[in-house]
C-alpha positions as CSV (number, residue, x, y, z in Angstrom):
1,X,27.6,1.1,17.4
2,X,29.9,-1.3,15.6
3,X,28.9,-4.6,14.1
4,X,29.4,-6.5,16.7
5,X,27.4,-5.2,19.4
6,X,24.2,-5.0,16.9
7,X,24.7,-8.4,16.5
8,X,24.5,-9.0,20.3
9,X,20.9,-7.4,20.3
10,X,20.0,-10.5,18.3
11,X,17.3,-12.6,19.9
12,X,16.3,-16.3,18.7
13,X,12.8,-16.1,17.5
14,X,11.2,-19.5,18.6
15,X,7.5,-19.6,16.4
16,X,4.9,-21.1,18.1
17,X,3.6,-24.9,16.7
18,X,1.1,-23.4,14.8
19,X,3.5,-21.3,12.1
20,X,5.2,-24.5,11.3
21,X,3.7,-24.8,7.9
22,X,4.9,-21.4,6.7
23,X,8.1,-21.0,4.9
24,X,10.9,-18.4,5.3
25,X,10.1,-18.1,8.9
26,X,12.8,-15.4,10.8
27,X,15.6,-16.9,12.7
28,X,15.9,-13.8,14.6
29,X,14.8,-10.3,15.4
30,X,15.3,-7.8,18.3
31,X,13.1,-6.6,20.7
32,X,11.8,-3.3,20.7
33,X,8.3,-3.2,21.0
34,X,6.6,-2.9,24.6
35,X,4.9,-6.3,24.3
36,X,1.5,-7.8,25.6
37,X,-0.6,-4.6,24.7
38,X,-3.7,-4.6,27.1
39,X,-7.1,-4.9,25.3
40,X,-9.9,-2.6,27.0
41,X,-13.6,-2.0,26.3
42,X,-14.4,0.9,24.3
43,X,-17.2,3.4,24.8
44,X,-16.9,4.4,21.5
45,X,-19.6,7.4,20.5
46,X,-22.2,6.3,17.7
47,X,-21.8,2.0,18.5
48,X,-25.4,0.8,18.2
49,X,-27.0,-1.1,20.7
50,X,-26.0,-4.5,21.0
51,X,-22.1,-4.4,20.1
52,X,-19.4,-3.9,22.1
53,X,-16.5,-2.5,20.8
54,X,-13.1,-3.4,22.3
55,X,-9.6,-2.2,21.4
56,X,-6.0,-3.5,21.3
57,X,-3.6,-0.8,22.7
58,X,-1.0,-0.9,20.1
59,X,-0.4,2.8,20.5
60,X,1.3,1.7,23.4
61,X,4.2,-0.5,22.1
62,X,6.7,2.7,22.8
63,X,7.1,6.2,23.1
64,X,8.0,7.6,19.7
65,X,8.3,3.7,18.5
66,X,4.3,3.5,19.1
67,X,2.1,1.4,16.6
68,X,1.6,-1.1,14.9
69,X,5.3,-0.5,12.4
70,X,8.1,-1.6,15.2
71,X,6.3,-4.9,15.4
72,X,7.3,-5.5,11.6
73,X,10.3,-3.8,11.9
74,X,11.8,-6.0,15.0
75,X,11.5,-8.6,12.3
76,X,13.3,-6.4,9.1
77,X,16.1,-5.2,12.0
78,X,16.7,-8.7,12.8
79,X,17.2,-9.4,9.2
80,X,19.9,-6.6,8.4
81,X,21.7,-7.2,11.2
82,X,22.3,-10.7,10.1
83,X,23.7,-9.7,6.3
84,X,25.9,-7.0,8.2
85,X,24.0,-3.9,7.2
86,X,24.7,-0.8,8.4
87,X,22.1,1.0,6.4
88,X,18.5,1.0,5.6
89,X,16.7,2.1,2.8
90,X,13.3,2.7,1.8
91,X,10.2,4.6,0.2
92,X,7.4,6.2,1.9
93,X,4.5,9.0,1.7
94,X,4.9,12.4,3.9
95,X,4.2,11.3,7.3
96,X,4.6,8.2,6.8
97,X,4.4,6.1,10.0
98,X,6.4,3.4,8.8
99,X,9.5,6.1,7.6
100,X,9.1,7.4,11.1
101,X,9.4,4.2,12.8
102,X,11.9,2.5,10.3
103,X,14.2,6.1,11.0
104,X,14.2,5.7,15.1
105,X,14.9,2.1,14.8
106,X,17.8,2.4,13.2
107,X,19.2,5.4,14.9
108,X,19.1,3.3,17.8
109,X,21.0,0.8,16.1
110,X,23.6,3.2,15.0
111,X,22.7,2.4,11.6
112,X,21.4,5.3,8.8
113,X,18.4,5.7,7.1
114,X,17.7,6.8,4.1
115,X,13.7,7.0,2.7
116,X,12.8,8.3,-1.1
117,X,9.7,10.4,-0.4
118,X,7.2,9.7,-3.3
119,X,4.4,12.2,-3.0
120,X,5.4,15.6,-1.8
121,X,7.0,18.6,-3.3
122,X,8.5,19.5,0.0
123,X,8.7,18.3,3.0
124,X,7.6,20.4,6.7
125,X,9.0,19.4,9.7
126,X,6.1,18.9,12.0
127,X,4.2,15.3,13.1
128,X,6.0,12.4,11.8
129,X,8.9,15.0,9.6
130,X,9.9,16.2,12.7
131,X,11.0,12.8,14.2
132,X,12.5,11.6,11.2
133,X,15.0,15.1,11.3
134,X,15.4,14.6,15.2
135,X,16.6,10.8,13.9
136,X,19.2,12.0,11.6
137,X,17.2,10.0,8.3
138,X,18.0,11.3,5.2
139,X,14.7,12.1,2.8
140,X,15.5,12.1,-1.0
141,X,12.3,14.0,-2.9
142,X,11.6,12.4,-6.2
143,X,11.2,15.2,-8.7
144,X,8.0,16.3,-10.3
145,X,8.7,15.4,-13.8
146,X,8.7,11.1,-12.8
147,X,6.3,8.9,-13.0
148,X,4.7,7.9,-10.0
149,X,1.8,6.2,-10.7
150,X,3.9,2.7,-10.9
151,X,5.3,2.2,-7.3
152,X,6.9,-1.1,-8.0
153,X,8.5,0.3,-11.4
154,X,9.0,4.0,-10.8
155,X,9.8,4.2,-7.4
156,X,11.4,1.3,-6.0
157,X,13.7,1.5,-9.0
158,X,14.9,4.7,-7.6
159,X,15.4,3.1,-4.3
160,X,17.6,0.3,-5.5
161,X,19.5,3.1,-7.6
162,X,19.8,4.8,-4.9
163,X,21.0,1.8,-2.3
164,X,23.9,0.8,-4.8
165,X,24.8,4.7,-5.0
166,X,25.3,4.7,-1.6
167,X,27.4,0.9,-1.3
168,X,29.7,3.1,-3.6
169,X,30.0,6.3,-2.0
170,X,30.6,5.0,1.5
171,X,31.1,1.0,1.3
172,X,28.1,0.7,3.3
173,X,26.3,-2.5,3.4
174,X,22.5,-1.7,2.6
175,X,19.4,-3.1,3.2
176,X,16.6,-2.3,1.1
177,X,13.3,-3.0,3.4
178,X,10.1,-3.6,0.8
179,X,7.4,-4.5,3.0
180,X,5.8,-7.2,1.1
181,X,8.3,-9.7,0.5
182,X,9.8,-9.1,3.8
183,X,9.9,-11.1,7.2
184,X,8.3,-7.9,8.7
185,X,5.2,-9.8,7.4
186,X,5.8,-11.8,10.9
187,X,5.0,-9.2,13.3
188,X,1.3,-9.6,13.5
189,X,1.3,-13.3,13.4
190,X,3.7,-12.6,16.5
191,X,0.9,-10.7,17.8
192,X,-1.9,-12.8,16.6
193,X,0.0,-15.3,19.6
194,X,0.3,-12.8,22.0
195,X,-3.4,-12.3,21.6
196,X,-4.2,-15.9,21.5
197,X,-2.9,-15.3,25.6
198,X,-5.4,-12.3,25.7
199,X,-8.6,-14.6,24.7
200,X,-8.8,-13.3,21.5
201,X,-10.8,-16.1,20.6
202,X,-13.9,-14.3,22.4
203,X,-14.3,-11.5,19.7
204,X,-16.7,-12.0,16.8
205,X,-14.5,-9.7,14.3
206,X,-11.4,-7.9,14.7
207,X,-11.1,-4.3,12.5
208,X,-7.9,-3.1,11.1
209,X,-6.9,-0.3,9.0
210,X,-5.4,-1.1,6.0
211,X,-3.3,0.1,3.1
212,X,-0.9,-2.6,1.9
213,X,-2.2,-5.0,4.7
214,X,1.0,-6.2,6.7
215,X,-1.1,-6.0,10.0
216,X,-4.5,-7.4,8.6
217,X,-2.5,-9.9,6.8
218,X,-0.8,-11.5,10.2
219,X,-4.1,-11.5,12.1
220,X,-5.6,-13.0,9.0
221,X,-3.3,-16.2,8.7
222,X,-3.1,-16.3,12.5
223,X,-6.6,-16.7,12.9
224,X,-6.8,-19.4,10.2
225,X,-3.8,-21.6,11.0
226,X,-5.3,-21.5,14.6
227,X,-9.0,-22.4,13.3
228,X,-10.6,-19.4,14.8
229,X,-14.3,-18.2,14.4
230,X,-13.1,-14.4,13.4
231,X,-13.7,-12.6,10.6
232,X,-11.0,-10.1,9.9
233,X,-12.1,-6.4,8.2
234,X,-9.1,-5.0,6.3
235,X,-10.7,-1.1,5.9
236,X,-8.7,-0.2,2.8
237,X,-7.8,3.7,4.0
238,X,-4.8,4.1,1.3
239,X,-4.5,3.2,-2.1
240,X,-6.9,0.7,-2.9
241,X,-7.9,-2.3,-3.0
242,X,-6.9,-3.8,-5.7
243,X,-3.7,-2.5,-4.2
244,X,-3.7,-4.4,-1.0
245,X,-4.7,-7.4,-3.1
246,X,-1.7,-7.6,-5.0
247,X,0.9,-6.7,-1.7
248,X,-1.3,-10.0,0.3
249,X,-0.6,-12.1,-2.7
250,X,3.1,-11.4,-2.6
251,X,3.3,-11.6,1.2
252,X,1.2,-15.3,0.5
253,X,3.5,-16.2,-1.7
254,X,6.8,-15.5,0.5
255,X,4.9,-17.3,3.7
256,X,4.4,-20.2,1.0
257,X,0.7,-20.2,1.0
258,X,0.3,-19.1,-2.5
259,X,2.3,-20.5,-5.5
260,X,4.0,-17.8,-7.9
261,X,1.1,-18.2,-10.5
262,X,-1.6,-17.7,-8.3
263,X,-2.2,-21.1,-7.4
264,X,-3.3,-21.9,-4.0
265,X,-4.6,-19.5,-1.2
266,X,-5.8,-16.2,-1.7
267,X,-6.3,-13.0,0.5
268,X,-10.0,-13.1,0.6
269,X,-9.5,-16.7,1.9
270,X,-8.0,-15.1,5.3
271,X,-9.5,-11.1,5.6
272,X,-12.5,-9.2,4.6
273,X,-11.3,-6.5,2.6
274,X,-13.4,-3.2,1.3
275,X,-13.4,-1.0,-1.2
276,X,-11.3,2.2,-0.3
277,X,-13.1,4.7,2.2
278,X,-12.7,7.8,2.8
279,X,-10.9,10.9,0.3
280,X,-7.7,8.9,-0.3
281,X,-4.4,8.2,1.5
282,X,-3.9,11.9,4.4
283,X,-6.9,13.1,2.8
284,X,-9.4,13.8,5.7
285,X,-12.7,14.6,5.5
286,X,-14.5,17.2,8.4
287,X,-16.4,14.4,9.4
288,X,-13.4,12.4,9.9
289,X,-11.9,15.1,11.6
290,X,-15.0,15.8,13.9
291,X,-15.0,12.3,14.7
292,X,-11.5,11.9,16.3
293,X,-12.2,14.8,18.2
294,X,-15.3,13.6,19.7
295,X,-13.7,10.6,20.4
296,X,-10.8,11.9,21.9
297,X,-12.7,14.4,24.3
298,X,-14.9,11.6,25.5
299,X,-12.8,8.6,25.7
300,X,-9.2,9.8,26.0
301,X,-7.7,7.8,23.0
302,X,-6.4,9.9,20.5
303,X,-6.5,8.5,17.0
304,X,-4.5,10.0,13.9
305,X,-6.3,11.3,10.8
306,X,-4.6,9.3,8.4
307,X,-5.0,5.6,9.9
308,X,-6.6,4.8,13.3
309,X,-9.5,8.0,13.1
310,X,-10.2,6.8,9.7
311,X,-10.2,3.3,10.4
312,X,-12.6,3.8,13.7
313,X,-15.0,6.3,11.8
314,X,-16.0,4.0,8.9
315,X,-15.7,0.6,11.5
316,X,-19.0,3.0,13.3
317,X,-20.3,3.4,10.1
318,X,-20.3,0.1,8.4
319,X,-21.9,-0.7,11.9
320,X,-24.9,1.6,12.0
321,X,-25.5,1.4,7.8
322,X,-24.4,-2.5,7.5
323,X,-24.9,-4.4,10.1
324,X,-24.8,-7.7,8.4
325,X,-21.3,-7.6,7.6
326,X,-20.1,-8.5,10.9
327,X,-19.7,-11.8,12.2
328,X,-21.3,-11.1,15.7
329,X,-21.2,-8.5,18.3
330,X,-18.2,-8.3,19.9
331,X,-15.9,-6.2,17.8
332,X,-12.2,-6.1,18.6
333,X,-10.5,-2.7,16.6
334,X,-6.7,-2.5,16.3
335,X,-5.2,0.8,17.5
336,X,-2.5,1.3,15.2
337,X,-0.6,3.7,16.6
338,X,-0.8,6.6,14.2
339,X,-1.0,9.9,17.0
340,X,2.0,11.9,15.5
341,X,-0.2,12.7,12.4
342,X,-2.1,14.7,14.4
343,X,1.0,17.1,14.9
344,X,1.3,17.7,11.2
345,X,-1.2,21.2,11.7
346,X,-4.3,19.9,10.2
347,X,-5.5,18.7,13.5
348,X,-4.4,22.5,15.4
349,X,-6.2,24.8,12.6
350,X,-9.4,23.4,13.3
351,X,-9.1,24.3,17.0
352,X,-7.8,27.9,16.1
353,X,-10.7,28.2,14.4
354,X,-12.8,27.2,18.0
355,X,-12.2,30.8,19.8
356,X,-15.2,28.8,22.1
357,X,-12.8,26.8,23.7
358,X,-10.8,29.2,25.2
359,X,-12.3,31.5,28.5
360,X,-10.3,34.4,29.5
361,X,-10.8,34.9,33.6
């Protein structure tokens, strides 16, 4: 696919009245998300009495472009395709949702990918791996002598090293696609106005999983600039917080709220954020694991270990232990599209181990 005809695939964005304020607001983006999500009640297992727990479908914005990542993305497409890039570049963990989604995107563009992986010696090919091969991305490994614990310093210094390698090599014009001070950051105010159509004004508190906070962050400001009653809980299932703290500062800043010293907003102004849960970013605990089983078996949503089941079991949790931190009683949780995890053979070793399951006639 030439130039040309990516360019075609441009569409206008027109941002609803209530953006205005922001600055560096997209022009543009494509469409590739399956839009207006439906929002269904929940019979969630272990809710107390007296809440009801609704969720937004965003596992069902595509096929293998499901979740929450091709609504930033249609924004970060529509922004390469603009500067006349024909590549995209990145960093991710293994599995990564994001490398997954950002990979399919642009074979569909006719564009390459190429994501440094940060955190793994070697890479399978099952869950998330496995569509990134079938999407012709390239994975770069960082070796196990660097420095990791600095992202911003360590690893996105490889990234740009390797973006300018690649300008080189081939003449390609690259795009380096760093979430925070991105326009991706408009996907989920997008959504926050698709949801504004879907009476979102009726929850109480909305629940997201969180590990920089691009999703949490859009619902956030959305709610705000539109004066809604509803608090947003960022469940920090990643790094930590202090983490997502430091991302929502830069993505305040690039939307104008926030000044480059500090000055002005800041992310607690807009979400509830907590302290990490959980064993750390993949990690999954049994009871994690029980939990999106149970859940699956008796509701028919599946959830993925690393964002959604995580998000969910701690969201029941915080609901039977701490009742007090919600706003009201009509919880709205964000699906966030995470299933392919579950293909990466954590999730099918713990039914090997369930001979029980199976009856031989």
């Amino acid at each position: 696919m030439d130039t040309n005809i990516r360019k075609q695939l441009l569409v206008k964005y027109n941002a609803p009245a209530w953006m205005e304020s922001l600055q560096n607001i997209p022009t543009h983006r494509i469409k590739a998300a399956i839009e207006n999500t439906p929002i269904e009640r929940w019979y969630l297992p272990g809710v107390p009495d007296g809440f009801e727990v609704y969720i937004k479908r965003e596992d069902l914005t595509g096929n293998v472009l499901s979740g929450n990542k091709v609504r930033l993305f249609e924004f970060a497409f529509g922004e390469a395709i603009q500067h006349d890039c024909t590549s995209i570049c990145s960093a991710g963990r293994t599995q990564s949702n994001e490398m997954r989604t950002m990979a399919i995107m642009a074979s569909s563009l006719g564009m390459s990918a190429h994501i440094v992986v940060f955190d793994a010696e070697k890479e399978n090919n099952e869950g998330n791996n496995l569509l990134l091969c079938m999407s012709g991305a390239h994975r770069y490994l960082m070796p196990n002598n660097v420095d990791k614990s600095d992202v911003d310093k360590d690893v996105w210094t490889r990234v740009k090293m390797l973006a300018e390698q690649i300008r080189k090599e081939s003449g390609e014009n690259v795009y380096i696609f760093k979430a925070s001070t991105n326009p991706c950051i408009f996907g989920y105010l997008n959504v926050f106005d698709e949801m504004l159509r879907q009476d979102v004004e009726s929850f109480s508190d909305i629940v997201v999983g969180c590990v920089a906070g691009k999703t949490s962050f859009g619902l956030g400001v959305g709610s705000h600039l539109n004066g809604c009653n509803i608090k947003i809980h960022s469940l920090v299932i990643g790094q930590s917080k202090a983490y997502a703290v430091t991302a929502m500062n830069k993505m305040l800043q690039y939307v104008g709220l926030q000044a480059p010293d500090g000055s002005g907003s800041a992310p607690e102004e807009f979400v509830h954020m907590t302290e990490n849960l959980g064993a750390g970013y993949g990690i999954s605990t049994q009871e994690e694991i029980e939990f999106v089983k149970q859940v699956a078996a008796q509701t028919g949503i599946f959830l993925g270990l690393t964002y959604s089941g995580k998000a969910a079991y701690h969201m029941v949790k915080q609901l039977n232990e701490q009742p007090e931190q919600f706003r009201g009683k009509k919880i709205l949780f964000i699906h966030t599209g995470d299933v392919f995890g579950l293909f990466d053979g954590r999730m099918r070793n713990t039914y090997d181990n369930e001979k029980e399951s199976v009856t031989m006639l």
